[in-house]
N, C-alpha and C positions, 0 to 999 in steps of 0.2 A: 751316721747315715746322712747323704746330703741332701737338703730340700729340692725339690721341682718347684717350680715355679712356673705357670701356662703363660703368664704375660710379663716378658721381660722388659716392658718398653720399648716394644717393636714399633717400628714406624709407617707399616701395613703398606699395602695397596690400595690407595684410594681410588673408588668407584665414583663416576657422578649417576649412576642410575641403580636401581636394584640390579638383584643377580638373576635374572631371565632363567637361568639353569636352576637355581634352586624353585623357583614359582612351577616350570615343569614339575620337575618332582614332588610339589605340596599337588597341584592338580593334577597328578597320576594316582598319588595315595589316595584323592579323595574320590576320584572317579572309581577304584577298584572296589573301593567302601561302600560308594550306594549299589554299586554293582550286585557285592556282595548281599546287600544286605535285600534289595530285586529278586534276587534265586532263591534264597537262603526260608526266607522269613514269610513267603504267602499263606501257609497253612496256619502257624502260628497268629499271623493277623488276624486271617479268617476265624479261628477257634477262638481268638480274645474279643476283638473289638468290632467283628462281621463285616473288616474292610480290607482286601487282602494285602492290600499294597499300604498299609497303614501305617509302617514302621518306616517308609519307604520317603514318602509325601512328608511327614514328620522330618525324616532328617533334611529335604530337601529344603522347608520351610526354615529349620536350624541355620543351614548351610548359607543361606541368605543374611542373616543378621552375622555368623560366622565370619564372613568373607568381608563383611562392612570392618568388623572388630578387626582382623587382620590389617585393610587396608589403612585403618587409624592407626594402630602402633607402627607400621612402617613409615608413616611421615610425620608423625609426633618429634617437635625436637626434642634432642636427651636432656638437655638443659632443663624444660620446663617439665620431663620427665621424672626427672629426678628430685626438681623442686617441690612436686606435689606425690612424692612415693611415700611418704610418708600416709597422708588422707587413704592412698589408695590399700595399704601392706594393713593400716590398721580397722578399713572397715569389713575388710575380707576374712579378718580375724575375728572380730565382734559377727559377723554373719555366719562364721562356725558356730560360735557360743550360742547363738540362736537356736541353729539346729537341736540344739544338746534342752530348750525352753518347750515344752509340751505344747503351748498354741502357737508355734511358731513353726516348731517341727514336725517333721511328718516319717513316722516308727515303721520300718517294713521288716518281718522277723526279726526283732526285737534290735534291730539298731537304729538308730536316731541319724542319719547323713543327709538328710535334704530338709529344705525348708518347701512349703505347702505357697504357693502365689497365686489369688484370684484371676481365673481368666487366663492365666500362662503356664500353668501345671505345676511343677514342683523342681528345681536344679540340687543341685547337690555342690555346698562351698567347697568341701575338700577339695574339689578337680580345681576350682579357683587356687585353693590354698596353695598347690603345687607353681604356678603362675607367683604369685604375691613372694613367698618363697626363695626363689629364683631371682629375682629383683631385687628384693631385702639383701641377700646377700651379696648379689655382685655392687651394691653401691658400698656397702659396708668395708668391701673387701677394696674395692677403689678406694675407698677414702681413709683403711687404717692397713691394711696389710699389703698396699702398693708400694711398700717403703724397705730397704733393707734391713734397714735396723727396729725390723719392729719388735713392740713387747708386746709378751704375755699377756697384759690386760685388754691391750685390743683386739686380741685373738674372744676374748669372751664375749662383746659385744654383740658381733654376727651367730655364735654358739646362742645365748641367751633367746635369741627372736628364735633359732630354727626347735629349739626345744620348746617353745612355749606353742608353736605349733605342730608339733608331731605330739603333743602331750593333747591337748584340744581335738584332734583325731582319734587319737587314741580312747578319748572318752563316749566319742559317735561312735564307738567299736566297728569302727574303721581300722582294721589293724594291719590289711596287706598296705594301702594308700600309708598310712602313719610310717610305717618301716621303709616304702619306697621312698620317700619326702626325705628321710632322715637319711637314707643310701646315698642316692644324689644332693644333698646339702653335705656329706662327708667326700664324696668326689669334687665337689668343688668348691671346698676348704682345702684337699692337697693340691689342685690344679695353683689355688691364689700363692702356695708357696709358704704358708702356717708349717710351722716346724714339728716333725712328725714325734720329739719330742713332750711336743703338750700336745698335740692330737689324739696321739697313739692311743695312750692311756685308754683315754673315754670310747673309742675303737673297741677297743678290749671288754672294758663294762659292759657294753649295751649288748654282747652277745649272749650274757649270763642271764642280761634283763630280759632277751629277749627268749629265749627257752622258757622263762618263768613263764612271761605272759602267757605263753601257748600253752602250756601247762595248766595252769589255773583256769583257763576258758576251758571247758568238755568241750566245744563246737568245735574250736580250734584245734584239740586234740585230735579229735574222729577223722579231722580232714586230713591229719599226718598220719594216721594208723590207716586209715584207707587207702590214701597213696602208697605205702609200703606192704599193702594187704589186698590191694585190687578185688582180686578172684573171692576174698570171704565177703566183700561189701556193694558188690556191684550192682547189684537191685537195689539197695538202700542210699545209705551215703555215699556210696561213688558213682552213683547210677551217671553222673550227668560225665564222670569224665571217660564212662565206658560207653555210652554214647556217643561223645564227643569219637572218642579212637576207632569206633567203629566206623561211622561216618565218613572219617579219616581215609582206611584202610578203603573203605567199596568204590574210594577218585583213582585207586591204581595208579597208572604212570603218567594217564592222560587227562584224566578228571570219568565221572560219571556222567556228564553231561549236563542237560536241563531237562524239568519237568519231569517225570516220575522217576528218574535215575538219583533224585537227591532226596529221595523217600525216605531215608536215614536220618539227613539232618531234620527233617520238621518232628523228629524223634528224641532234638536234643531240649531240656528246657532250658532256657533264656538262650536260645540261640539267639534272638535278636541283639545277645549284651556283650557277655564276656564270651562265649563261646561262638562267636558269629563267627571269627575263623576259618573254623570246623566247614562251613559252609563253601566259603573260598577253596579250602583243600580238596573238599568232594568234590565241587563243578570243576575245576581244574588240574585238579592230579598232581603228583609232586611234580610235572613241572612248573605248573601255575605255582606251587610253594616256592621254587627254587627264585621263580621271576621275581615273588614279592621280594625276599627277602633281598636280592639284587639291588633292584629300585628302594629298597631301606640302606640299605651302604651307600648307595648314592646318594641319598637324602642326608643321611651321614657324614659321610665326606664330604660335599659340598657344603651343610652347615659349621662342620667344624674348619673349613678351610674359611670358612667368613669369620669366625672367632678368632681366628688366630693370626689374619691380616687386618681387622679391625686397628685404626689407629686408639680411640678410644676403650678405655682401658674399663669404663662401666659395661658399655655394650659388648667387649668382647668378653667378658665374664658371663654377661647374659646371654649372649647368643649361645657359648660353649656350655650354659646351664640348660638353657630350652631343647638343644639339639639331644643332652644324655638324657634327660628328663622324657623325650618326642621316643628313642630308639629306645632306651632299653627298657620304658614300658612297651613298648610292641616287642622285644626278644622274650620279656618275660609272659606275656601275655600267650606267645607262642608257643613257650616251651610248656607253660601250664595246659591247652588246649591239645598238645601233643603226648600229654603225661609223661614228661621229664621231668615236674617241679609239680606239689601240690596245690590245688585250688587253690587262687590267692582272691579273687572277685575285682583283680584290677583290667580295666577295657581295655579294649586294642583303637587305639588311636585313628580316625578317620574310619576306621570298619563299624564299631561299637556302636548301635541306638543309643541316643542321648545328647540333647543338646549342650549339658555340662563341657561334655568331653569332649566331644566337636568346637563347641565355639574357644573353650581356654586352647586349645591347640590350634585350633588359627592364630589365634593371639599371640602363642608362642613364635609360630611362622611368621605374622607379622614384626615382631621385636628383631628376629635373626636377619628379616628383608632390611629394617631401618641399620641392624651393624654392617650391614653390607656394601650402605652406601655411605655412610658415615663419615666425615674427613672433619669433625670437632674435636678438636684437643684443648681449647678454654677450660673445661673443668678440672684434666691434669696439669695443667698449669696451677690454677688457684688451689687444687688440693696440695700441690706441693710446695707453694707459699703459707699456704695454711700450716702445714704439719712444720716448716720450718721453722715459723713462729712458736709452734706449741713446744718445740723440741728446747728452742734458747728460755723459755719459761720453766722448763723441765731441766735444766743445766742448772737452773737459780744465777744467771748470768744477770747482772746489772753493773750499772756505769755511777760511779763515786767523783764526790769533787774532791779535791785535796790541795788544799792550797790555789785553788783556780786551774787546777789540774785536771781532768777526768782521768778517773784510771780503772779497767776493768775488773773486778772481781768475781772467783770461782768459788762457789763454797761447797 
């Protein structure tokens, strides 16, 4: 079977400005989100925090430090990016570990994913982790699998980092985020062109590991016997996705409207999180569904069309990690709130209350604005100077005198 490889050493199309068309589409998704979450969420506020628009002001307050984060990674050069990825990959990892430390963290039904911040509420590393991630490996994958002849050992390096954080997830029993991290680090390890040879294998593994886990957690299981038992669990454990499809169903073709026609959703819980959707679908009917998901292919499309004209070979990894990372948590997020896939608890992107999830996906949109415009190829140069060197040290190539001679030897 022959390798794929996403970046072949294209010579892209250089931009001197952002891509205007992609910024549309990040401010459409997010304008449909506070939207969303405007109709969606008043009763909910009012019944938790007696402020109705509370869920609302919160994101808008996110939205603002958001859009800062975004506009620094779009003119951050890669260079000094890259140089300090290190600082940045390992303190977002140590801020998981945190989580996992009792006075640091903060437990909601017995999982440990956020850390507690005086004065600023509480974020959640994981949504970072997926960011850090993404970046880890697209430098990794520039700097040891942008070569044809690469080996096996460099293939484990990038492996190493995304295990050591899908494993640290996994221990915040965080287990939808842990397996999505590990999806999308396994999509782009085939896109960098790792030979499905040594990939495959560990492919293969992690589906047996992953039945175990579920298996082993009762939570975890309830949530797979419900999805395939709806009708016996509906009041109990599936209560929230038989809400959720109700809600669903009563937007019809046009939406339900506003104000007592979305009587349904203030019936789901946490509709402000993972289920906010739900909301979007009743006020606008499956064509308001049809429109989103439109406007997400084009978000799509235009991000992967920035990756893959990208001169640079880090950023166009990372853009093409952000953009699968941005879309197919929102497909799955979908398909879970439409009951096609079992509750997973992972957000929907730009809809979902939470500063976590909002600000790391600006930042991703910001990363994909800076490959956009990007016309640096300095650091493919010196990584290819670089690896050239390691490769004649790697030969055992050295230069002999003999007789006043120099003479090459191979050993």
């Amino acid at each position: 079977m022959s390798d794929f490889r996403f970046f072949p050493g294209r010579s892209g199309e250089v931009q001197k400005k952002s891509d205007a068309v992609f910024i549309v589409s990040v401010l459409l998704l997010w304008g449909l989100g506070v939207f969303t979450l405007f109709v969606s969420t008043p009763d909910t506020a009012e019944r938790l925090f007696n402020k109705k628009y509370y869920f609302v002001v919160r994101q808008l307050a996110w939205s603002v430090f958001g859009f800062a984060s975004m506009a620094l990674f779009a003119v951050v050069p890669l260079r000094f990016l890259r140089k300090h990825l290190g600082i940045f990959v390992t303190a977002i990892f140590i801020l998981c570990l945190f989580a996992l430390v009792p006075f640091f963290g903060y437990q909601r039904n017995g999982a440990s994913r956020w850390i507690r911040i005086p004065y600023l509420g509480r974020f959640q590393p994981s949504e970072f982790a997926k960011f850090a991630v993404v970046l880890y490996l697209a430098n990794l994958f520039n700097r040891y699998l942008g070569q044809s002849d690469v080996e096996q050992k460099n293939f484990l390096y990038p492996l190493v980092g995304l295990f050591a954080f899908v494993i640290v997830i996994f221990l915040q029993r965080d287990f939808s985020t842990g397996l999505f991290v590990f999806m999308v680090g396994c999509l782009m390890f085939f896109v960098s062109g790792a030979r499905m040879t040594w990939f495959g294998p560990l492919v293969l593994l992690a589906i047996p590991a992953t039945i175990l886990m579920i298996v082993i957690e009762p939570y975890r299981l309830m949530r797979i016997i419900s999805f395939l038992k709806p009708d016996e669990y509906m009041m109990n454990e599936g209560y929230q996705q038989f809400a959720s499809e109700r809600a669903i169903i009563s937007g019809g073709m046009w939406g339900a409207g506003l104000g007592t026609g979305l009587v349904n959703v203030s019936r789901i819980p946490e509709v402000q999180s993972d289920y906010v959707f739900a909301g979007w679908a009743a006020a606008m009917g499956f064509v308001g569904v049809f429109a989103y998901i439109a406007l997400l292919v084009f978000f799509a499309w235009r991000g992967f069309y920035i990756a893959l004209n990208c001169p640079n070979r880090f950023a166009s990894y990372g853009a093409f990690g952000c953009t699968a990372m941005i879309v197919l948590q929102s497909l799955i997020n979908v398909a879970v709130v439409c009951g096609a896939l079992p509750t997973t608890g992972i957000p929907q992107p730009f809809f979902s209350s939470g500063g976590s999830s909002l600000v790391v996906t600006l930042c991703m949109c910001g990363f994909i604005l800076n490959a956009s415009h990007c016309d640096d190829t300095s650091d493919e140069e010196s990584d290819l100077e670089a690896y050239k060197k390691s490769s004649m040290k790697k030969d055992n190539t050295r230069f002999e005198s003999f007789n006043g001679v120099e003479v090459t030897s191979y050993e």
